[in-house]
N, C-alpha and C positions, 0 to 999 in steps of 0.2 A: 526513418524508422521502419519496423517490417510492418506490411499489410497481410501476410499469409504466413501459415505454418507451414513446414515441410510437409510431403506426403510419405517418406521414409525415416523409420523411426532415429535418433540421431544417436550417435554411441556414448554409452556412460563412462565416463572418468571418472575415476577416482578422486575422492578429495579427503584432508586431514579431518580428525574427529571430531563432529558438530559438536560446540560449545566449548572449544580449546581457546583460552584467550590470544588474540591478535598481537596484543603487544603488553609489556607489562601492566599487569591491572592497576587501575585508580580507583575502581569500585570493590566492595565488597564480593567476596564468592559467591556469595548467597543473593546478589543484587538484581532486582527484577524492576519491570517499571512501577512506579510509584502511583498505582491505578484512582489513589485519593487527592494528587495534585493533576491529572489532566485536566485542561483546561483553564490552567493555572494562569497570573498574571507573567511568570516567568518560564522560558521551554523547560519541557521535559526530558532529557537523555538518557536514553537509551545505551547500555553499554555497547565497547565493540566486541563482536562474537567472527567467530569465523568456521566455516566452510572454505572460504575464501574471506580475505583481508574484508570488514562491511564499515561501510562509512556510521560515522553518527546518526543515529536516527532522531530529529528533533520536531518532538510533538508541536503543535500549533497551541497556544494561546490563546486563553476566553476571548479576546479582541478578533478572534477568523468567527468564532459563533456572535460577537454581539452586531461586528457589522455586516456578516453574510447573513445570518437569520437561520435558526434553527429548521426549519422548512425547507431556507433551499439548500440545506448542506443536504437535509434526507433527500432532496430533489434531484439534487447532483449523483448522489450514489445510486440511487435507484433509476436513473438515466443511463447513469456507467454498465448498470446491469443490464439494461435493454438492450447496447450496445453491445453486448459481450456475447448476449442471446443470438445476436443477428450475427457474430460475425465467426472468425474461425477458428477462436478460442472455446465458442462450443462446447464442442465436443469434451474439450476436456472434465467440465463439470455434470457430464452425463446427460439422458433425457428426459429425465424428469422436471417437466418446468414447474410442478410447484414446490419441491423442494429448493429448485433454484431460486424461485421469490423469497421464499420464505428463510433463505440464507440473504437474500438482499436487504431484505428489511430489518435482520440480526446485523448487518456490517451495516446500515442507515444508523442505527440506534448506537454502534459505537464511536462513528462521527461524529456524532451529534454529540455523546459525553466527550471523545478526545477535544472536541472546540469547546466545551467549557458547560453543555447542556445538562437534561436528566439523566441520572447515570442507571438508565433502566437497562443496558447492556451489561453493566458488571454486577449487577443485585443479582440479576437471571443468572450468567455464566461464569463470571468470577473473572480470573486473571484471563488477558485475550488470547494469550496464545497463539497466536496467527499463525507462525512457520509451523508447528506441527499440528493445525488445525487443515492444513493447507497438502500434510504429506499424503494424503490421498490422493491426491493431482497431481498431475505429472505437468511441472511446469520448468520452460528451458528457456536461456536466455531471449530469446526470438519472443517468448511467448511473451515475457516480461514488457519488453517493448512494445507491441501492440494494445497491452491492456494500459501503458502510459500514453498512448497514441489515442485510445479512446477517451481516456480523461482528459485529455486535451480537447474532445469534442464535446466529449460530455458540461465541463466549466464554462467551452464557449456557449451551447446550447442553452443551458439555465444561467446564461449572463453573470457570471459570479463576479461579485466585486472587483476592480484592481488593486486598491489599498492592501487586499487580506491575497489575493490569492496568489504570492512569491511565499509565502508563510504556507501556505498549504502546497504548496506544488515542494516545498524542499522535502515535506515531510512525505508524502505520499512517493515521490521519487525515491526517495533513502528506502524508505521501508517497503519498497516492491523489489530491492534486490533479496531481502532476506525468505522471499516469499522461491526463490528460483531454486529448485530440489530436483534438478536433470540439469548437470554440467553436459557441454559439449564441444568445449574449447578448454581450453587453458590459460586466455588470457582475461582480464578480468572481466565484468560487465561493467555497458557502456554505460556513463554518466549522461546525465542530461539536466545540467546546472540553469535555473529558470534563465541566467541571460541566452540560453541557447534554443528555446519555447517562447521568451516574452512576445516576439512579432506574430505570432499566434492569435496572443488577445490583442492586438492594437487596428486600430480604422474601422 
């Protein structure tokens, strides 16, 4: 995975119109996530959208909040942000550290409803939004990989469950490509299916 950003800015490509469907639709035009079943006994999906071809995104199941624990899923996230603080993703979210908390503890509280919690994230902000919550940052595939590099540190760190955490690693992996808004290749971004992270958490 990458440990660094480039220090030359990387060239934009062009890509097809954000929100053109990928492949004949199955859902509705008007279909967004269903922000009243996260956390549901059954995944959530996400339709597929494209910039590029995006795999399914499938939310986690009240089972990643009942057997990780509301606490450490916020403990996870806001470790991931410490991480992010310190490392060379940075930059890209600006210098101001207390707005940067104060957006970590906004993304803690939607983990915590996506696993099945208080949904004091959607009462406050309504639909999540992510990709174009996120078009202010300039985020490129390299950058992507690192912030899954740190969640990999981040789950080992606050010892997150095994049971639950292939359910949460599909989801957060699916849903960090749609966050990537600076193409620099053309070929897709890389996948990282939990069997190719499991030895990560094990011994």
């Amino acid at each position: 995975m990458c440990t660094e950003n480039s220090s030359s800015p990387a060239p934009l490509i062009p890509f097809p119109k954000i929100g053109a469907p990928a492949v004949p639709p199955t859902f509705a035009d008007n279909s967004t996530m269903d922000i009243a079943r996260l956390g549901a006994e059954l995944p959530v999906v996400r339709p597929q959208m494209v910039d590029f071809f995006y795999p399914e995104s499938i939310f986690p199941t009240r089972r990643v909040g009942e057997v990780a624990g509301f606490d450490r899923i916020r403990d996870l996230v806001l470790r991931h942000h410490d991480l992010i603080w310190s490392s060379p993703l940075r930059p890209i979210f600006g210098e101001d550290e207390t707005h940067f908390r104060m957006a970590a503890e906004r993304t803690a509280r939607f983990h915590v409803e996506v696993c099945g919690g208080e949904k004091s994230y959607t009462s406050e902000r309504g639909q999540p939004r992510l990709r174009s919550r996120h078009f202010p940052f300039t985020i490129t595939e390299k950058d992507r990989e690192l912030w899954l590099e740190l969640y990999i540190q981040a789950l080992i760190e606050v010892r997150f469950p095994g049971e639950v955490i292939e359910e949460y690693w599909q989801w957060i992996e699916s849903l960090s490509i749609r966050m990537i808004n600076r193409r620099t290749t053309f070929e897709p971004p890389r996948r990282f299916p939990f069997a190719s992270v499991r030895h990560r958490f094990e011994g």
